[in-house]
N, C-alpha and C positions, 0 to 999 in steps of 0.2 A: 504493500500500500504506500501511494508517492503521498506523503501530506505537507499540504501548502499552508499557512497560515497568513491571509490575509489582514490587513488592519486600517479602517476606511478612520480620517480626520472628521472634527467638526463642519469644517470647508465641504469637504468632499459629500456630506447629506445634508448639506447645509436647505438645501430645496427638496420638492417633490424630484423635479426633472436630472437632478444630480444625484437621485437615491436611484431614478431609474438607472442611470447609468452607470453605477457603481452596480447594481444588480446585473448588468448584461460583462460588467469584468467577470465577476464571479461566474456567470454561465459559462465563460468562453474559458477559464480554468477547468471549470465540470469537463467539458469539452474534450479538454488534453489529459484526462484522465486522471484528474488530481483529485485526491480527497480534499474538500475544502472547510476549514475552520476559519472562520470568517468574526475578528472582534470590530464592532462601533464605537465610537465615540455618541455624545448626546451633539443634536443639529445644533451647529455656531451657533451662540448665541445663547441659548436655551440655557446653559447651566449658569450664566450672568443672569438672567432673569429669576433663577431662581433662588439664587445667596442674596439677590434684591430684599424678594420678599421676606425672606427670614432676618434681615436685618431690620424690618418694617414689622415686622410682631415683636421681635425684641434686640435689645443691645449686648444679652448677652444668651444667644439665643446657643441650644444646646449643642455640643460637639455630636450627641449620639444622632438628634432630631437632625441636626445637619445633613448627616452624612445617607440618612430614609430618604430626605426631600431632595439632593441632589443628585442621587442616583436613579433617581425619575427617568432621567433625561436620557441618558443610553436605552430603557427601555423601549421609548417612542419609537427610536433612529432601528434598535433592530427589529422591534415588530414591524415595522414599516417595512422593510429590507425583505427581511424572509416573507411578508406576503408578497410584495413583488418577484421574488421569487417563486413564488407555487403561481403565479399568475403566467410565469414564463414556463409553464412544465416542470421546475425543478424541483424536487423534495426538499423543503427546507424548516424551519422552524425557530423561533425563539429562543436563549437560556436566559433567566438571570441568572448571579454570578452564586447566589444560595442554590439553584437547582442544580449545577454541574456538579458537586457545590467549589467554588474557590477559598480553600481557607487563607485567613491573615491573621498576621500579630500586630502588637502594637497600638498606640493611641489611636482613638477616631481620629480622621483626616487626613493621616500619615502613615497608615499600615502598611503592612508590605506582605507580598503574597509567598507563603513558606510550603502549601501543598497543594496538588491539584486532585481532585477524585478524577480519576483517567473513567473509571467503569461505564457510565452513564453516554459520555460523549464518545467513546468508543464503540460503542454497540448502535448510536446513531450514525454514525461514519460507516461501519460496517451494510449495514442496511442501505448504504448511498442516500446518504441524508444531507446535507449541509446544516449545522448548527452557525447560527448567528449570537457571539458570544456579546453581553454586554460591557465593555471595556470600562475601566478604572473603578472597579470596584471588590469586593468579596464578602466573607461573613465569616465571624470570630468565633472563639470557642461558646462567648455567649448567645448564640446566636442570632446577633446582631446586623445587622449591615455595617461592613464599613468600606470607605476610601481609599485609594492610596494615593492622594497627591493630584492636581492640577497635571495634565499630561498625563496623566498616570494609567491608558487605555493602552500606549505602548508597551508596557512593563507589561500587561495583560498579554497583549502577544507575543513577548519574546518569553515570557515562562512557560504559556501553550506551547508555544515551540520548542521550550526545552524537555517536560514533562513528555508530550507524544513525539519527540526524536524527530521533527518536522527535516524537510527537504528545504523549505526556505521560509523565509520569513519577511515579509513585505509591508512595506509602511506605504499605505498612499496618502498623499496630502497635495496641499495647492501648489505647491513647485516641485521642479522637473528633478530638482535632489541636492544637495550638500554644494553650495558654493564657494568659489575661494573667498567671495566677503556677502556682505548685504548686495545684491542687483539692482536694489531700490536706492543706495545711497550710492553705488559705481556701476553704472552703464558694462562696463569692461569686465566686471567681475566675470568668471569662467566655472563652469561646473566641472564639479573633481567628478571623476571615475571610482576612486578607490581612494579609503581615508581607514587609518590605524583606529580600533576602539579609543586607544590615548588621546590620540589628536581633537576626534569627535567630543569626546569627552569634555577637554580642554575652549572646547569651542561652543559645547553648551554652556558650559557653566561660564564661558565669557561675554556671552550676549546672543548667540546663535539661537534662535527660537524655533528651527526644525523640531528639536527631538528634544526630550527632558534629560537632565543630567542622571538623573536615576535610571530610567530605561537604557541609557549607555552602559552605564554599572552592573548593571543586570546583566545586560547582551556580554560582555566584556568577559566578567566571573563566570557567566555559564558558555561561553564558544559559540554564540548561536553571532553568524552573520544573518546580516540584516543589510535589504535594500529599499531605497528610500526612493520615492517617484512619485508622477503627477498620477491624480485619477483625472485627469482632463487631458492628456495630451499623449498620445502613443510613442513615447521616447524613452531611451534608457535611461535612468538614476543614476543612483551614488551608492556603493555597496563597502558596509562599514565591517571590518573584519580585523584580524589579527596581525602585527608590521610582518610578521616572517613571510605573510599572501602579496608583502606586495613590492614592486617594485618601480621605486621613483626618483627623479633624479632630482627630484626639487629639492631646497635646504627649507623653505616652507612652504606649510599644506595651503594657509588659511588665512584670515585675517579679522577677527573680531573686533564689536566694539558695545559701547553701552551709553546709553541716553539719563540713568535715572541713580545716577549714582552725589552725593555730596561728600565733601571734602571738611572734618572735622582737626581741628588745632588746639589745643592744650596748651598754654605759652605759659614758662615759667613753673613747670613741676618739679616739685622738691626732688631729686635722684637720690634712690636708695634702694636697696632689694625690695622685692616683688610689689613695688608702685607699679607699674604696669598690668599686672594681675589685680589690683586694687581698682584699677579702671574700667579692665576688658571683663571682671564677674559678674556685674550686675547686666549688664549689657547682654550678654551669655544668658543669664536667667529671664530675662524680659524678651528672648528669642529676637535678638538685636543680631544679625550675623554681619561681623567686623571684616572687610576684606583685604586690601593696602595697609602698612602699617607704614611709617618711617621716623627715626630718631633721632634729636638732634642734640647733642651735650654742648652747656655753655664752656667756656673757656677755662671758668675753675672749677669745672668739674662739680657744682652743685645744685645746678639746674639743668632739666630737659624741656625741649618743645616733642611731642608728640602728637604725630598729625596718625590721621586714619579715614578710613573710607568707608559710608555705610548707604545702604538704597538712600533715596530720598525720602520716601514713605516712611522712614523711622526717624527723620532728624529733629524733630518736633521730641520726640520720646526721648532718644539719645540727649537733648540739651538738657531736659529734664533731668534726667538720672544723674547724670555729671555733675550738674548743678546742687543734685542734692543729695550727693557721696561723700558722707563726713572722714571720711577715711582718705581720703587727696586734696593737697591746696596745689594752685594755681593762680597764677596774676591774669590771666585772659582766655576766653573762650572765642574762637574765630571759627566760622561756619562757610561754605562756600558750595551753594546749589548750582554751579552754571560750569561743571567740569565733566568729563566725559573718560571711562577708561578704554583706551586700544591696545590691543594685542594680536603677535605676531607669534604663530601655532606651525611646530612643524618639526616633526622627530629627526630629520635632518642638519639642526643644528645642534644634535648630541655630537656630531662626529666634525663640525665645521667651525674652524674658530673666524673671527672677524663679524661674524650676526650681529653683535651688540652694538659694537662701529658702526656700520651699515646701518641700521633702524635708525640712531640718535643724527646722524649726520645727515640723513635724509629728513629727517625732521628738522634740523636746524638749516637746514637748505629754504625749508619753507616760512624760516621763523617763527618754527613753533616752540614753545618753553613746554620743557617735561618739566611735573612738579613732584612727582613723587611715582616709583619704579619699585615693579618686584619679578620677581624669576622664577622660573622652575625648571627643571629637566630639559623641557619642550618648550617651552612658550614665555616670554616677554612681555608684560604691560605696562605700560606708562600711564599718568594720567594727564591729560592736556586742557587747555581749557575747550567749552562745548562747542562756540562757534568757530572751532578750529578741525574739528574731526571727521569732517568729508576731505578737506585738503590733506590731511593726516595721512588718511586711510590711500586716496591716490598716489601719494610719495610713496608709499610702502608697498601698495602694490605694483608699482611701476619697476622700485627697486630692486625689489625680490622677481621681480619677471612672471610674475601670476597671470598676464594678460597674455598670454602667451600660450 
């Protein structure tokens, strides 16, 4: 038995006429004699509409009741799917994610799926059935409903995929697959072929809004490649796999960046062991995630500035808590909402010295100020100021030869 696991986006049943069409892929897999397990997302939109109303019954409305009302929404998208399919002759049918059943651990909102009952969606596969799974969700030992995460319909596919040994595993969404940057802010950007689980990874969690950081993680630890492509347009993807699958001559894959990040300053903190931890714990307990750090020691060594980077959407909270941490003094708190982070992703510079040369000099070609810089293995980011990060991103793409 060949089994494919399908995984249709928001975008992609976003309408009536787009679920038809996502119904006639899957037939034309029927077709090629694949078994097909098919997860949905809930239609664009629909699951914003419904964290609306729960925030309109209450302020602090329940993590459990949350995660009942928001998992509504994938069931529309695949009752809809699978009758359009029996409409087209194919056997098909519904799951939610208690009937197959998908177990999870973990907090409402945030679980993450630890088993799958194979028996039930096995014996429907067998039969030549196509099940239409409900994507980003499962049910806990209490029998509960829960979530795993915004995004969290991919993670749904790549663990069916890992559970029944799938042959592939297909993400379709509104673009044609894994870009060297955003297409929307560089005309030039170029669609990769082939990207390292690391790379990808590095690219989610840098601003890349394909695929969730978690679903990469998932794919990654369990070996399931994953190819990423349009349900609208008959072209090939982007297939995300292991670096030993692949062979590239580039020193980078990718080019990241980010819109909604501020820039926090500490001026004049007293320096002495774990004042840093004295800062970054409350922030840590109020689910404040700190990401840039940098430090600056005064000349006699008794004071620091420490600057740090956090969403926008926390900096209202962040000034608070600072503000009222009787455990750190400081002569000045300085805030700065109009900065952007870019990074430069590409397992090609483990093995290539001069990258770091290259990026900052192509940035200072355009007169751009880096104000704060961090590293990893793979990837490089700066933060710049915001109205400088289209020019940014064309230096850097121009430099490293990605249009190419």
């Amino acid at each position: 038995m060949k089994i494919v696991v399908l995984k249709f986006g928001g975008t992609s049943v976003g309408t009536i006429e787009r679920i038809k069409k996502v119904s006639e892929i899957v037939k034309n897999y029927v077709k090629k004699r694949y078994s097909v397990i098919v997860v949905c997302s809930a239609m664009s939109g629909s699951t914003n509409e419904l964290i609306k109303k729960s925030k309109e019954i209450s302020n602090n409305f329940s993590d459990a009741e949350y995660d009942v009302l928001v998992s509504s929404g994938e069931q529309v998208s695949c009752s809809l799917i699978a009758g359009r399919l029996v409409h087209l002759g194919v056997k098909s049918r519904s799951w939610t994610a208690w009937q197959v059943p998908i177990f999870t651990e973990n907090k409402h909102k945030f679980s993450r799926i630890n088993q799958i009952n194979k028996s039930n969606l096995w014996n429907y596969l067998k039969s030549g059935g196509v099940p239409i799974v409900t994507g980003f969700q499962g049910v806990n030992r209490n029998e509960r409903i829960t979530t795993i995460g915004r995004g969290g319909s991919d993670s749904t596919a790549i663990m069916l995929a890992k559970f029944f040994k799938a042959d592939k595993c297909i993400i379709f969404t509104d673009v044609e697959g894994i870009f060297t940057t955003d297409p929307n802010k560089l005309k030039s950007a170029k669609k990769i072929k082939v990207i390292s689980y690391e790379e990808m990874l590095e690219m989610a969690s840098l601003g890349a809004k394909v695929m969730q950081p978690e679903s990469i993680q998932d794919a990654r630890l369990n070996k399931i490649n994953i190819e990423v492509k349009s349900s609208f347009k008959k072209k090939s993807g982007t297939l995300i796999t292991k670096r030993k699958n692949i062979i590239n001559n580039k020193i980078i894959t990718g080019i990241s960046s980010t819109q909604s990040d501020a820039k926090v300053t500490l001026v004049g903190v007293k320096d002495k062991p774990g004042i840093a931890a004295s800062i970054f714990k409350p922030l840590s307990k109020n689910s404040i995630n700190v990401d840039m750090v940098v430090q600056n020691i005064s000349a006699n060594g008794r004071e620091t500035d420490l600057t740090f980077t956090i969403k926008n959407e926390d900096l209202n909270k962040t000034k608070k808590i600072v503000n009222e941490n009787k455990d750190i003094n400081f002569k000045k708190l300085i805030f700065d909402r109009n900065v952007s982070k870019i990074s430069i992703i590409g397992v090609g510079m483990v093995t290539t010295p001069g990258v770091t040369f290259r990026m900052f000099q192509a940035l200072a070609n355009q007169k751009i100020n880096i104000q704060v810089i961090s590293t990893s293995e793979i990837k490089i980011s700066v933060l710049v100021d915001k109205k400088n990060i289209k020019k940014a991103i064309s230096a850097l793409h121009k430099e490293f030869k990605l249009d190419r």
